[in-house]
Each structure stands twice: as structure tokens, then as C-alpha cells.
C-alpha positions in Angstrom: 0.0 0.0 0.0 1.9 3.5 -1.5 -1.1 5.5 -0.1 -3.8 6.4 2.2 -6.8 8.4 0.3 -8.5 10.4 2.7 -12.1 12.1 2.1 -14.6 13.8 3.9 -18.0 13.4 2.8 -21.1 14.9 4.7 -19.3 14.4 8.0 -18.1 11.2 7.8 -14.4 10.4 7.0 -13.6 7.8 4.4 -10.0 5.6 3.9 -9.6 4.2 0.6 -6.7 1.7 1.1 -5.0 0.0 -1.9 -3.0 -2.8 -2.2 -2.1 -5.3 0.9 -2.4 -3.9 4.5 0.2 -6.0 6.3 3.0 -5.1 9.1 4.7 -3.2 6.6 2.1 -0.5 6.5 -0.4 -1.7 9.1 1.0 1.5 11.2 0.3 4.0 8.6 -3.3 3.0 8.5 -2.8 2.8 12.7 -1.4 6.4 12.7 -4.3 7.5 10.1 -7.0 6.6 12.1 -5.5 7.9 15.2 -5.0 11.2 13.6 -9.0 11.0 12.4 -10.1 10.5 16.2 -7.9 13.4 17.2 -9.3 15.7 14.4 -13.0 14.4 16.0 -14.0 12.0 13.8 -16.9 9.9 14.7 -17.5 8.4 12.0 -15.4 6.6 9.7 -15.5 3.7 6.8 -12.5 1.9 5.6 -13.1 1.1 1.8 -11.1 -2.1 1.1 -12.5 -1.5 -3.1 -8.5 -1.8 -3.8 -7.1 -3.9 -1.2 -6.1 -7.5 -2.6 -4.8 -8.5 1.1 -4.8 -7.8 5.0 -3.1 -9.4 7.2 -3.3 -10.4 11.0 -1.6 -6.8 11.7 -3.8 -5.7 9.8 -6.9 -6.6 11.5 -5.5 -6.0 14.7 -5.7 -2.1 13.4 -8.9 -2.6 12.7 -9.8 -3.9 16.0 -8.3 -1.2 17.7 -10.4 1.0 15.5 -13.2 -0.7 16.1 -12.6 0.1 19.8 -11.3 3.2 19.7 -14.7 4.3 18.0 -16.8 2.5 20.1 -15.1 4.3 23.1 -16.2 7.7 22.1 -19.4 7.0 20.9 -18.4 6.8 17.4 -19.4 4.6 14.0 -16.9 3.3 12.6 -17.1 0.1 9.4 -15.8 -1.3 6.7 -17.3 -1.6 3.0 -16.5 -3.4 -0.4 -14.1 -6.6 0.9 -13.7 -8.6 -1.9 -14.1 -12.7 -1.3 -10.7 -13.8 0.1 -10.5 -10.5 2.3 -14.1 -11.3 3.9 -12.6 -15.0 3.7 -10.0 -14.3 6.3 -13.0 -12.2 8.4 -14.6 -15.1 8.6 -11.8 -17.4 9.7 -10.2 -15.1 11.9 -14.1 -15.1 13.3 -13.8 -11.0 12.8 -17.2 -11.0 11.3 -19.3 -10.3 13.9 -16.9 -7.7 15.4 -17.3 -5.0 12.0 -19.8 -3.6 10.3 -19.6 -4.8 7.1 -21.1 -3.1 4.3 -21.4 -4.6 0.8 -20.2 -1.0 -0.9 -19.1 2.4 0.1 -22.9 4.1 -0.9 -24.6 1.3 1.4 -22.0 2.4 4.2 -22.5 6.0 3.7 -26.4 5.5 3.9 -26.0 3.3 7.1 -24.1 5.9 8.8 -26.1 9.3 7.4 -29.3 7.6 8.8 
């Protein structure tokens, strides 16, 4: 993963990842959301449209995310995992833990409502 896209829409702070989130750049993503929270984000999706691959550091930044968020009253998912990402959800029995949304529109919705 070369980059972190960050955008603001209606209140709500999207990261597009792209690429493989593993321990080589699991603490950019970290750092990103952490920077999010300070800002006062509440409300955040992680769009995984590009991501090919995450790994368990990965997820453990998204736990910590998860937490984090949940801490201050926040929303925070995760949209668009393509089959072997939502795979290693399921295996790493993650599932229940996220909200999962099937695309970044149905995520925005979810969290505008």
C-alpha cells in the first residue's frame, strides 16, 4: 500500500486503502485513524474496493479502530471486501466484530441515517 486516500463526505471520514495492509504499512493505516479521532471523527468507513490482502496486523488495526470508535461513541465500518478478504474475516471469526457493508454508498447510507 503506496497511499492512504482520505475524504470527507457529509461528516463522515472515508479511507480508501489499496493494495495489501500488512505489518509493513499496518501503522500508517494505525497512525491515520488515530489522527482521524484526534481531528474528532466519529465516523469513519475503511473502503477495502482496492485492497487485494490484509493481514493479522492488519486486523488488529482494525480492532483497535473498532474500539477506539466505540469508546467515544463513534461509527466506525468497513465496505466493499472482496471474497478472500471477507474470507480471512470469517476465519479469523472477525465477522461479527465490524460492520460490514457490501459497498461504500450502502456504508454511507447506514451511517447518514
Amino acid at each position: 500500500m503506496s497511499d492512504i486516500e482520505t475524504v470527507n463526505q457529509d461528516g463522515i471520514v472515508i479511507l480508501n486503502l489499496k493494495g495489501r495492509v500488512d505489518a509493513t504499512n499496518s501503522g500508517q493505516v494505525h497512525d491515520k485513524v488515530m489522527e482521524e479521532i484526534k481531528n474528532g471523527c466519529n465516523k469513519m468507513i475503511i473502503n477495502f474496493s482496492d485492497v487485494n490482502y490484509i493481514s493479522s496486523a492488519g486486523l488488529r488495526v482494525l480492532i483497535f479502530a473498532t474500539k477506539s470508535f466505540a469508546k467515544s461513541s463513534g461509527s466506525f465500518s468497513v465496505c466493499s471486501l472482496n471474497e478472500n478478504i471477507m474470507k480471512i474475516f470469517e476465519i479469523s471469526g472477525l465477522v461479527n466484530l465490524f460492520t460490514i457493508h457490501d459497498d461504500l454508498e450502502t456504508g454511507l447510507s447506514s451511517l447518514k441515517g
